[in-house]
Each structure stands twice: as structure tokens, then as C-alpha cells.
VMD Tcl script that draws the C-alpha trace (Angstrom):
set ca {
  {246.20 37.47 -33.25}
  {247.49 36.75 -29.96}
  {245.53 37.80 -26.72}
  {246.80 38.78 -23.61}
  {245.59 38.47 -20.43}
  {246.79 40.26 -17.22}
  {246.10 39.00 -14.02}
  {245.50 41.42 -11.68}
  {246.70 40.73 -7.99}
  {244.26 40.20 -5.28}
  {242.72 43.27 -3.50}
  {243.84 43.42 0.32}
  {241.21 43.62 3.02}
  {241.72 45.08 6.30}
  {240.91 42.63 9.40}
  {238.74 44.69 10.79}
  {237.88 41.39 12.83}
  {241.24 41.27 14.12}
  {241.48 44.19 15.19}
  {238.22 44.06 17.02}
  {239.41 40.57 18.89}
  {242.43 42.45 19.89}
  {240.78 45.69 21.07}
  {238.64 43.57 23.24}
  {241.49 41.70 24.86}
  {242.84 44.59 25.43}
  {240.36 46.02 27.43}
  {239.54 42.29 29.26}
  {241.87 42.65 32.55}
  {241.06 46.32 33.04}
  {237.40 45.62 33.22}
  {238.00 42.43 35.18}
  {239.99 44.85 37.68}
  {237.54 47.49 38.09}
  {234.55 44.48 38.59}
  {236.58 43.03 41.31}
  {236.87 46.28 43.00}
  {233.19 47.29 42.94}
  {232.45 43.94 44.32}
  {234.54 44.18 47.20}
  {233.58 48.27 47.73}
  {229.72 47.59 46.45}
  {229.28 51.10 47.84}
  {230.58 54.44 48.63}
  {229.57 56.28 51.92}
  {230.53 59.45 52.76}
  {231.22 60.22 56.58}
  {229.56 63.15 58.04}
  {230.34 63.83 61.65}
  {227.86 64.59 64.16}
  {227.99 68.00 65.34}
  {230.04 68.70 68.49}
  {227.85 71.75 70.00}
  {223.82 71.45 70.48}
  {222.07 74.04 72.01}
  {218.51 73.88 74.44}
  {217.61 76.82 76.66}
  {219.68 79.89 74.98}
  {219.26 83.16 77.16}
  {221.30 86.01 74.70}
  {222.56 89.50 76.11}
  {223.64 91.82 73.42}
  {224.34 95.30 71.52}
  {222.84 96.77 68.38}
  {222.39 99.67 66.10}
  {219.54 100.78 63.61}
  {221.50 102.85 61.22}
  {219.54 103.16 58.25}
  {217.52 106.69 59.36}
  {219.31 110.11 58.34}
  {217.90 111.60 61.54}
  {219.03 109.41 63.69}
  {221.01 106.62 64.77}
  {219.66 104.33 67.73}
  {222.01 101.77 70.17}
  {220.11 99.57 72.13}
  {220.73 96.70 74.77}
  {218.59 93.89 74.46}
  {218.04 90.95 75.86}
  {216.08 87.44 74.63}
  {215.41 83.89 75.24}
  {215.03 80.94 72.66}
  {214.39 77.56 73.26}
  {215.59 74.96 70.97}
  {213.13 72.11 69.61}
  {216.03 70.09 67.60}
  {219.55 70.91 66.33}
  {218.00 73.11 63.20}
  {214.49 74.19 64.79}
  {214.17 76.96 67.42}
  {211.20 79.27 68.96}
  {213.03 82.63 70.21}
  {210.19 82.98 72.68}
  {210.36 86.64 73.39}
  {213.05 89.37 73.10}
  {212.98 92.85 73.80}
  {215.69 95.70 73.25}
  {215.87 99.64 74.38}
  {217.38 101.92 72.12}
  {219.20 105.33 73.23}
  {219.14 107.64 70.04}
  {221.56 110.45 68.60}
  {220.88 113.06 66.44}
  {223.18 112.75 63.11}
  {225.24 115.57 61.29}
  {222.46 115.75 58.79}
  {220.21 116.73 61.15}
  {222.01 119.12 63.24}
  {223.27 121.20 60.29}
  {219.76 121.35 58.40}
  {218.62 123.18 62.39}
  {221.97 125.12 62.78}
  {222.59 126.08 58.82}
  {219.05 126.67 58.01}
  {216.76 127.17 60.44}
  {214.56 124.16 59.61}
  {214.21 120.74 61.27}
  {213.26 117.61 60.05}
  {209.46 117.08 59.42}
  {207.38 115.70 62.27}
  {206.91 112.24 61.03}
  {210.62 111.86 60.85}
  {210.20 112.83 64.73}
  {207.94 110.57 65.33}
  {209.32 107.38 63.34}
  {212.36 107.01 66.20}
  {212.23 103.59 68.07}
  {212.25 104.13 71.80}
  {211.61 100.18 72.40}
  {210.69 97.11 70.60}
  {209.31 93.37 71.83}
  {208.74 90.33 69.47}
  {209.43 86.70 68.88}
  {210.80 84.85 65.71}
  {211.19 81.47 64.27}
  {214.50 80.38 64.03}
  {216.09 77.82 61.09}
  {219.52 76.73 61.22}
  {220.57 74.85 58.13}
  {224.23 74.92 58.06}
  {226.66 74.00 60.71}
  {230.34 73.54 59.87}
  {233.71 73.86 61.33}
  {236.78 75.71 60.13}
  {240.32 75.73 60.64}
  {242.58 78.67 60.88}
  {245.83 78.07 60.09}
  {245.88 74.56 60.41}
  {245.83 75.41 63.88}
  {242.80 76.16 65.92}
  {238.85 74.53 65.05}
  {236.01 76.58 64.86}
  {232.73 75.45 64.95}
  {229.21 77.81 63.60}
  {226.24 77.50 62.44}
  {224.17 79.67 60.19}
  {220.70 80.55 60.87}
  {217.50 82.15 59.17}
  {214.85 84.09 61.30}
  {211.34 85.28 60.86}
  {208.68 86.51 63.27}
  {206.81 89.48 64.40}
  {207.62 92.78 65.95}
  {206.02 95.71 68.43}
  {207.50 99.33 68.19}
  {207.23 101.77 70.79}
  {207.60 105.02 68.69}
  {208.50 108.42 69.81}
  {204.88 109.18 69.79}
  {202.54 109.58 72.79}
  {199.33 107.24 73.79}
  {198.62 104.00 72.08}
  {199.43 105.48 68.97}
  {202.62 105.06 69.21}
  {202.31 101.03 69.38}
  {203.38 100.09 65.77}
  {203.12 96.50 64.52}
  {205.79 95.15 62.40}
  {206.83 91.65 60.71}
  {210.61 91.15 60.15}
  {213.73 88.49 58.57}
  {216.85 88.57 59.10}
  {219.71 86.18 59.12}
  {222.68 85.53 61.50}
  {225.70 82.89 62.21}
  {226.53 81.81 65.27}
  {230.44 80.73 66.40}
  {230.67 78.11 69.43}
  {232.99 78.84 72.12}
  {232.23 75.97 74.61}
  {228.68 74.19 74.89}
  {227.76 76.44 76.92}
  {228.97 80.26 75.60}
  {228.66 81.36 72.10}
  {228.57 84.08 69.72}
  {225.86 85.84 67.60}
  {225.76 88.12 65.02}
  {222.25 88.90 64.13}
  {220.77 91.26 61.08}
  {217.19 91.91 60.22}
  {214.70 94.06 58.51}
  {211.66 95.12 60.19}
  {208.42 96.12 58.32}
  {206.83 98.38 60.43}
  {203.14 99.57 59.54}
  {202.63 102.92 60.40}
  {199.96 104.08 59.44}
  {196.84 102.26 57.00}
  {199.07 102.93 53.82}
  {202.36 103.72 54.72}
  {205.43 100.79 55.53}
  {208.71 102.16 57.03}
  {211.87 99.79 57.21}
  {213.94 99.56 60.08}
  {217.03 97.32 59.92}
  {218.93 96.35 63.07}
  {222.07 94.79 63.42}
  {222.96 93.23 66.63}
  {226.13 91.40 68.28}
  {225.50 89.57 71.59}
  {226.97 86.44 73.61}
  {224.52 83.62 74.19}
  {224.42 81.18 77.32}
  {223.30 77.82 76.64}
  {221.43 76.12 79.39}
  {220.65 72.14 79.58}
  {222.31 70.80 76.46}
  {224.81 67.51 76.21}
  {227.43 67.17 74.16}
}
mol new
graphics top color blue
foreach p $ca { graphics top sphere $p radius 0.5 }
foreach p [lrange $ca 0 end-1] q [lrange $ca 1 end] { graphics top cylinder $p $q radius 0.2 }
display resetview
């Protein structure tokens, strides 16, 4: 009987080894490149300018409404002075505002249509005058350009503090106490003149239980006394 034998051929192997050198080589000048450049730039520093505008002793002159009562709508002139402990830290020492009111549609066609008129508490809740003070944080200032032609620097600002109503109500009873917040942004015109635009919320406690709000919204021009450049 005669045997045969086949011979099978030799099973290929992949190189993965090669293929590992040449993956590595590969990579070698890239990494090189990029550790050459973070030893000559070892870090990154982002430039932040300082702000161009700093304000001191701020006396502002300005208008405002309180629209939110369906009786009546109040415009006051007001007047207030702040004075600035650092660029984002501010005591508005006092301010005070006097407020003419008008009666609204509402109100005239409820006493015209039907004989009746609002009850006496909405009478009594109009603001005839108002003092307080506030806290003042300014977190953002910025600049922005319009059409790539003109710069405009602002800041924005929150507020917080404590208010005194003089009611339409005679005697001391018609001192209300009242803690407000608002917010506002501010656009520089020189160091000297600026913009405001003020909004706020007062709480006003009038009475042992009851809480009335009264928003205000107020645009005025502040002077800026003392402050460099």
C-alpha cells in the first residue's frame, strides 16, 4: 500500500508588529511638532482690557412711570445720588421721586358707565412720593460695535434696598414701608455723562397682612463727578 502525504503550506501571520512600528513613526514628527510648540507657548493668556469709563460721585436726574395699577398710572421726576466704592460696588445713598397721577379709561368708564368708582383702598394705594436707598452690583461691563462703526461702552447692574411710600392717605398712616430689586444697564457717553435705564419692583407693606407691588420703570441721565479715566 502506498501512503501519501500532503504537505500543507505554512499559515500566514499578519505583522501586527509592523504595523505597530509604522503607526508609531507615523505619528513621531507630529508629536515632536506640537511638543516644540507648547514649549515655546508654555501658556495661553487671554487679554481682557481694562475698562475705559469708571464712575465715583454719580448725581442722576430722571423720568419714570408706575404702570402696573388699573386705576391709575403715575409719572414722576426724581432725582438721586450714588457713590461708587469700586468699579462693581456702589451705595445709592438716597433718592427720592414725585409722581403726578392720571386716572385710566378703566376707571373713568366704571364712574361714567355705571355709577360706581373704584373701592377706597384702590384710592388710597396711589403713590404721591417715595424716598429710599439701594445697593448697587454691577457685574458686567462690555462694549459693542454698531456697524463696525461706532463703540459703545455699558455696564449692567443689579439693585436692592429699601423704600418709603407716601400714599394718598392722610396722617402717618399713609407712610408705607417697602423693600424692592430691580435691575438696570447703563450706556457711557463720556466719563462724565451717561445713561440709565432702571426697573424695579417694590414690596410695599400695607397693612399687617396685606403686600401690594409697585413696579417702576425709570430713564434718567447720570453726571459723574471725580472719576479718572
Amino acid at each position: 500500500m502506498e501512503l501519501s502525504t500532503s504537505v500543507r503550506p505554512p499559515k500566514r501571520t499578519v505583522p501586527i508588529v509592523r504595523y505597530a512600528l509604522f503607526l508609531l513613526l507615523s505619528l513621531a514628527p507630529g508629536l515632536a511638532l506640537a511638543q516644540a510648540e507648547a514649549l515655546e507657548n508654555p501658556g495661553t493668556t487671554a487679554a481682557v482690557q481694562d475698562r475705559l469709563y469708571r464712575m465715583n460721585h454719580e448725581l442722576v436726574i430722571g423720568v419714570g412711570a408706575l404702570p402696573a395699577d388699573a386705576y391709575y398710572k403715575g409719572y414722576y421726576a426724581g432725582v438721586s445720588y450714588t457713590y461708587h466704592f469700586t468699579d462693581s460696588f456702589a451705595w445709592q445713598v438716597g433718592r427720592g421721586a414725585y409722581s403726578y397721577n392720571v386716572e385710566t379709561s378703566l376707571r373713568r368708564q366704571l364712574e361714567r358707565d355705571f355709577g360706581v368708582s373704584p373701592t377706597a383702598t384702590a384710592f388710597e394705594d396711589e403713590v404721591n412720593w417715595m424716598v429710599g436707598s439701594d445697593i448697587v452690583w454691577s457685574p458686567i461691563y462690555g462694549k459693542l460695535a454698531i456697524l463696525n462703526n461706532r463703540v459703545i461702552h455699558f455696564e449692567t447692574f443689579l439693585l436692592g434696598g429699601a423704600t418709603v411710600f407716601k400714599l394718598n392717605r392722610s396722617g402717618p398712616a399713609g407712610f408705607k414701608p417697602g423693600a424692592n430689586v430691580g435691575l438696570g444697564v447703563r450706556v457711557f457717553k463720556s466719563n462724565t455723562v451717561s445713561f440709565r435705564l432702571d426697573v424695579t419692583n417694590n414690596f410695599v407693606f400695607t397693612g399687617a397682612t396685606r403686600v401690594i407691588n409697585i413696579p417702576t420703570i425709570q430713564l434718567a441721565t447720570a453726571f459723574n463727578f471725580g472719576a479718572t479715566e
